[in-house]
N, C-alpha and C positions, 0 to 999 in steps of 0.2 A: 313538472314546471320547467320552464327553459332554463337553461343556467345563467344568459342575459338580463333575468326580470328580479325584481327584485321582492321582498316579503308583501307588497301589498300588490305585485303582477303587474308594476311598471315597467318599461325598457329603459334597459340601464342605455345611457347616452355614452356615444365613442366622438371625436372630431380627428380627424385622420391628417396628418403631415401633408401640407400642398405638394411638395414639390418631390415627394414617392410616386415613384411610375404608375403613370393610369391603370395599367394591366394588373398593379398590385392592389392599387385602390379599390377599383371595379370586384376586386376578388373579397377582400376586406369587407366591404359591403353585404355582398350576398353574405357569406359568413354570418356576421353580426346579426344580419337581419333573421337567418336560418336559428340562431341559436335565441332568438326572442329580443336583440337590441336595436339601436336605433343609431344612424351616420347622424349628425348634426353638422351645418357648413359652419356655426360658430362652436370656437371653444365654452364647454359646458359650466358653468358654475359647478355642478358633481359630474364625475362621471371619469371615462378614460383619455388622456391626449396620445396620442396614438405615434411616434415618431421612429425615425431612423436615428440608431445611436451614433457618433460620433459624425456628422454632418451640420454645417454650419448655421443651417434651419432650428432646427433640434436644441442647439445652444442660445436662440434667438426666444424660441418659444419657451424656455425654461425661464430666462430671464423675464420676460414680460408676462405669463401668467402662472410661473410657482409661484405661491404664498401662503405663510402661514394659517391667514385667515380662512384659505379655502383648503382645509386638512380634507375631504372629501374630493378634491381635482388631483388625479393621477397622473401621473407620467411614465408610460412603459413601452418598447418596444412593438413593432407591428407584429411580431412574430407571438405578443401576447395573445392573440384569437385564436390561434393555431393550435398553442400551447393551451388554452381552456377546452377549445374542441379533443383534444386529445386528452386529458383526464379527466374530460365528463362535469368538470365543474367549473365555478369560476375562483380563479386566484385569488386569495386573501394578498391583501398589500402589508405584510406582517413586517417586512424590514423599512419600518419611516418610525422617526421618532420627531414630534413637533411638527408634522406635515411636510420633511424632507428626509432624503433618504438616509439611510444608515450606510456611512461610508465603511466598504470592507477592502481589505489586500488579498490577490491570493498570492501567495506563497512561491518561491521556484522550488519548494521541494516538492509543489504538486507538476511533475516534470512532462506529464502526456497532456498535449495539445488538446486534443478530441474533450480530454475530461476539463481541461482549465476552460473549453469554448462555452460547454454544457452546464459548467459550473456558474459561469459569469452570467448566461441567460435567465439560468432560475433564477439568480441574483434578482436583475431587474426584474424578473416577470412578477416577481414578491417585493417588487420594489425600493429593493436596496440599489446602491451606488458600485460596483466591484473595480471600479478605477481609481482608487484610492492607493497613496503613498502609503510604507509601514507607516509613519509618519504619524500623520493624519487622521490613517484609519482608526474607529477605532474595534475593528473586528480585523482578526489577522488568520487566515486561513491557510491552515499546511496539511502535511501529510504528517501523520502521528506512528508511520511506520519507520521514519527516521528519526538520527539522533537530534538533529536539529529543532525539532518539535519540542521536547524537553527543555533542551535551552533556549526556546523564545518563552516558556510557561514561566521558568524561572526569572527571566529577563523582562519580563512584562506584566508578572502578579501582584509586583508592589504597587503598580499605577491603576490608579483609579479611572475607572470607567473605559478600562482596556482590556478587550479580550483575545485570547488564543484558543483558536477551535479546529475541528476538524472537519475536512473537506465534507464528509457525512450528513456534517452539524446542519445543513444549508439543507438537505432533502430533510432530516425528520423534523426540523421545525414546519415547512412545508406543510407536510403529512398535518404536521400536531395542527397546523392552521394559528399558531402564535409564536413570537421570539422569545425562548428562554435560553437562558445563559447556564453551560456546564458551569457548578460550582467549584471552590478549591477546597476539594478534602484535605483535612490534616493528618498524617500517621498519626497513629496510637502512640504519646510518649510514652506508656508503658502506667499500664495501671487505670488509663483514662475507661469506665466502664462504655458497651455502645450507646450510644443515644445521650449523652453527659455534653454537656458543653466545651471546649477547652478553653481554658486560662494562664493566661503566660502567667509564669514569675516571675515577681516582681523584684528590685533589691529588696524592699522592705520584709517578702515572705524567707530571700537565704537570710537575714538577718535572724527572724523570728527562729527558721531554721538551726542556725548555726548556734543559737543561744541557749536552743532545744537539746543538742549533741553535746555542748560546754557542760550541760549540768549533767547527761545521766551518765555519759560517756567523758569526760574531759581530756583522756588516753588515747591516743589511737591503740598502741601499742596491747593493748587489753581487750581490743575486739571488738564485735558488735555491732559496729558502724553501720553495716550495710544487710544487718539480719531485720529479717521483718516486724518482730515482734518491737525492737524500737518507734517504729512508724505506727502501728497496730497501738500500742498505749496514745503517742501523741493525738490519734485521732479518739481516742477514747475521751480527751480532754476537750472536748469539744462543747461540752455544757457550762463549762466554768469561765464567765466574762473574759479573763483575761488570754482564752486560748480560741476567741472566736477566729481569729484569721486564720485557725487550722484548715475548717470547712471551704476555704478556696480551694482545694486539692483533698485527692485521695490520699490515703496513705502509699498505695502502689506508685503515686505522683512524686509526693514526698520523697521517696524513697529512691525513686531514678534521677530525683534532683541530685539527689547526694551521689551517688552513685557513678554519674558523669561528669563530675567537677568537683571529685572528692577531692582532687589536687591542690584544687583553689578555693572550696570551703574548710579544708583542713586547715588552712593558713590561716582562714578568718577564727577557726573554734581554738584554735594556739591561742591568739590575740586575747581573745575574750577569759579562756582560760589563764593567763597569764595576768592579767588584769586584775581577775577573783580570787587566783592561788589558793586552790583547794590544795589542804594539805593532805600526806599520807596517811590513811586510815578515815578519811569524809568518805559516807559512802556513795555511789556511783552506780548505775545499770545494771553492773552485777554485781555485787556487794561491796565490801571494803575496797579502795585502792592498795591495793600492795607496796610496799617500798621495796626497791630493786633489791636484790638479794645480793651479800656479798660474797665477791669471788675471790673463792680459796689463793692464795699466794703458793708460786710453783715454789717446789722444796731448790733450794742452790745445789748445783751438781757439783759433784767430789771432783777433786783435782785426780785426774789419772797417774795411776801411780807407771813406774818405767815399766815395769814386765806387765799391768796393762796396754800402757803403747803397743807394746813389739806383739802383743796378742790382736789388737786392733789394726795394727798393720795386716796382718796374718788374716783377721775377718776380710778385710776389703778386698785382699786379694782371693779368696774363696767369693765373692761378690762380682767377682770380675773387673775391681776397680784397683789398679796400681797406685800406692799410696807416692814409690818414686823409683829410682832407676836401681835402686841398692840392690843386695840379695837378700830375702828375709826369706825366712822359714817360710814353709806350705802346711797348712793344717791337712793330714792323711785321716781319710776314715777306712779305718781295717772292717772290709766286708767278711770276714770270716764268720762262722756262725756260733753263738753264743749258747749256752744253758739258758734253759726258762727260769734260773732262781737267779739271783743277785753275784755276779760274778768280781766285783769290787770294791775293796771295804775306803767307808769315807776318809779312813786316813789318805788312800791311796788319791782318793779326788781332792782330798784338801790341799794337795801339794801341786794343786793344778793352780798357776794363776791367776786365773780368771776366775777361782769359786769363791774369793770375797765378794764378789759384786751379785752374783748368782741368787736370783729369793726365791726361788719355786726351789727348791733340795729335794724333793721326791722324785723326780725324772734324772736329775742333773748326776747323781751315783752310778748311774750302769751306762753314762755315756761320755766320761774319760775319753781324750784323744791323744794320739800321736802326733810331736810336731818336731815338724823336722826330720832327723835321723834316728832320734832317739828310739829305744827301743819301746814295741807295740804295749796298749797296756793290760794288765791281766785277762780283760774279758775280749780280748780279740788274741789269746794264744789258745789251740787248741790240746785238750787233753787226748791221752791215747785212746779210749775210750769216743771219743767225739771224732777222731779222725775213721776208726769204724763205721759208728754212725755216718758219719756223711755220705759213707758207701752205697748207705740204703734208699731206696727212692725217697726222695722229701715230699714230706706232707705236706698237700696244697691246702686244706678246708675241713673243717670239723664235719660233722654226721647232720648238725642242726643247720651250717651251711646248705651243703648238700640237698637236704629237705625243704630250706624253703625254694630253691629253685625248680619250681611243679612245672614242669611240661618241657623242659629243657635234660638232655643228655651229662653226661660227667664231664666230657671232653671242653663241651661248649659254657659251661658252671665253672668251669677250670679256667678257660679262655677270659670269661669277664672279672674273675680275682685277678686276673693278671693285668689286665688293662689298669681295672679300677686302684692296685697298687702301682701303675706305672704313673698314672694322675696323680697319685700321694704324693710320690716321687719329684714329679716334674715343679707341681706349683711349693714346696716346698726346701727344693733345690737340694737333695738327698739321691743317693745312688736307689738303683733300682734294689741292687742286692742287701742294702742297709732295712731299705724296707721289709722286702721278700722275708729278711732272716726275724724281724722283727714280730711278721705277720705269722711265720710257722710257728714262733713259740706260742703264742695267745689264741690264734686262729678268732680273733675277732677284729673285723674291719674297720669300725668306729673308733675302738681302742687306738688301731694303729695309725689311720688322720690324727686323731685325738694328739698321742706319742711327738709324730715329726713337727707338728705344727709346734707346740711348745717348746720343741728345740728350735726349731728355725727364731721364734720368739724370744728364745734363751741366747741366743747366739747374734741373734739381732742387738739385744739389749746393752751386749759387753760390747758390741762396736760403737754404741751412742753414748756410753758412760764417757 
């Protein structure tokens, strides 16, 4: 069938703009006629008027025979015949609403000429308006490959009966042969299932919310708040009259309510809780409330006695920190090397200053100090017998050392005790030798971190007394 005739193989009727060039007319014509339609000298009660856009004719004719009552009388450019010959069909008039055209904008983010000329013809050929203000229009066409696009969706979704589309939009309605409008999706607030309706909240649902949180939870401080199984029971209560406004929302819903405005429902569930004064021990979402526990009172610290002072001076200055310009003693530690048995008896430590303050007493006996000039104490003099010894090569590491280092040499087994007692050493603030001598009696490495930490601990303690 031609594409000019219509369902019952009438010629559809065109009347063509007077005052268009004959040579255009004359072409028009044959056209029409070649495709099954028919020239008319008057404008048609149905059919197409056939004009040049933007000429003074054109606005004459639109005035004196658009009208609503003749929703069937068209108005398209002459380039319409051309444009039907070329996709084999005839053009649905899919952009008129009321029997006048649907005014569109195109956009300056659509920035290539060739596409804004191509775009504005489909326009009309489908019988839309594409000279429309943003204004006025109320179709607004851009490019969706800029930012701009974005902010006119935003800038233009609260207004009713105003759209923002894409250049595209204009070919596949076309194609579809009807005007449908891109819809505005809503993201997922979190929890909404697919295919579920959305539903704002309301005041009235934080309300019901926030009276929901007063009772199980009344605490922030005790938790819960934003665990699922909270929302999971509320929705459970969904059969009992007074919890029907639950079923406005999911629990997933629920629960992202709370979740991003816990700031500002927590202020409202204080309020209410405040109000209700649930006391200590009412129970709560997870059982009992607890009452705060009370906090132990720190013990009053002893007045330092004077040969505490002057030993506390003597710590800061082993600390690195000068207490003042004076001269005070330097606490010596004698690296020399000791017997593995107890080389000091307690009398001899009790006459040390600092050992009324001292609670740990099992380390605190075999590590007596020199201060000052005074002379070293028993377990830093060496016996004749221990001046021999020293002669001999020192023992680096037990036999069970030894063995667990599998796949490693003596030399290089030897290398990492020494490191790893230069680490005791270092974070500890202890000579390396203090250690070394430490480590050869016991030949256990744990022991000997174990050892300096509890001095460094011991010696820390009588600087804060």
């Amino acid at each position: 069938m031609p594409i000019f005739q219509d369902a019952n193989g009438l010629a559809i009727k065109f009347f063509i703009q007077k005052d268009i060039a004959q040579e255009i007319q004359s072409e028009l014509c044959e056209v029409v006629a070649s495709l099954g339609g028919r020239v008319e000298a008057k404008v048609p009660r149905q059919g197409y008027v056939l004009v040049q856009p933007g000429t003074a004719e054109e606005e004459r004719l639109r005035l004196c025979w658009m009208a609503q009552d003749r929703p069937q009388r068209h108005f398209v450019p002459y380039t319409y015949v051309e444009a039907c010959k070329i996709a084999g069909m005839q053009l649905k008039q899919i952009f008129v609403e009321n029997g006048l055209p649907v005014k569109m904008h195109i956009h300056p983010s659509i920035a290539n000429i060739n596409a804004r000329t191509t775009l504005s013809q489909r326009i009309m050929h489908s019988g839309g308006d594409p000279t429309s203000s943003p204004q006025s229009a109320k179709i607004i066409l851009a490019d969706p490959n800029t930012e701009v696009f974005q902010h006119l969706v935003k800038t233009y979704q609260s207004i009713p009966d105003k759209h923002v589309e894409s250049y595209l939009w204009v070919k596949k309605c076309v194609e579809k042969g009807s005007l449908v409008y891109t819809p505005l999706i809503y993201k997922n607030p979190g929890g909404r299932r697919p295919g579920e309706e959305r539903t704002p909240f309301t005041e009235d649902d934080e309300r019901h919310l926030c009276e929901w949180i007063a009772a199980k939870i009344p605490y922030k401080q005790t938790g819960g708040r934003t665990g699922n199984r909270l929302y999971q029971q509320l929705c459970e209560m969904i059969a009992d009259p007074e919890y029907a406004w639950v079923s406005r929302h999911t629990w997933q819903s629920w629960r992202e309510r709370y979740k991003k405005n816990a700031m500002r429902l927590d202020a409202m569930i204080a309020q209410i809780v405040d109000q209700k004064k649930p006391v200590p021990g009412e129970q709560g979402q997870y059982g009992y409330v607890r009452q705060d526990e009370e906090k132990n009172k720190r013990p009053r610290k002893k007045r330092p006695k004077p040969a505490e002072q002057n030993l506390h001076k003597q710590e800061m200055i082993i600390g690195g920190i000068n207490a003042d310009s004076a001269e005070v003693p330097v606490i010596v530690f004698d690296a020399s090397p000791v017997k593995s048995g107890p080389s000091t008896s307690r009398a001899v430590v009790r006459s040390s200053p600092a050992e009324e303050e001292l609670e740990d007493g099992e380390d605190s006996e075999e590590w007596a100090v020199r201060i000052g000039n005074e002379p070293p104490p028993k377990w830093g003099k060496r016996s004749a017998s221990e001046e021999s010894e020293a002669q001999k090569p020192r023992k680096r590491m037990k036999s069970s050392d030894a063995d667990s280092i599998e796949g490693t040499s003596l030399d290089s087994g030897v290398h990492l005790i020494d490191r790893t007692l230069q680490e005791i050493a270092t974070e500890h603030r202890f000579t390396l030798e203090e250690v070394k001598e430490f480590y050869d009696q016991c030949g256990e490495m744990e022991r000997t971190k174990i050892r300096f930490q509890k001095m460094r601990s011991i010696l820390s303690s009588i600087g804060e007394s």
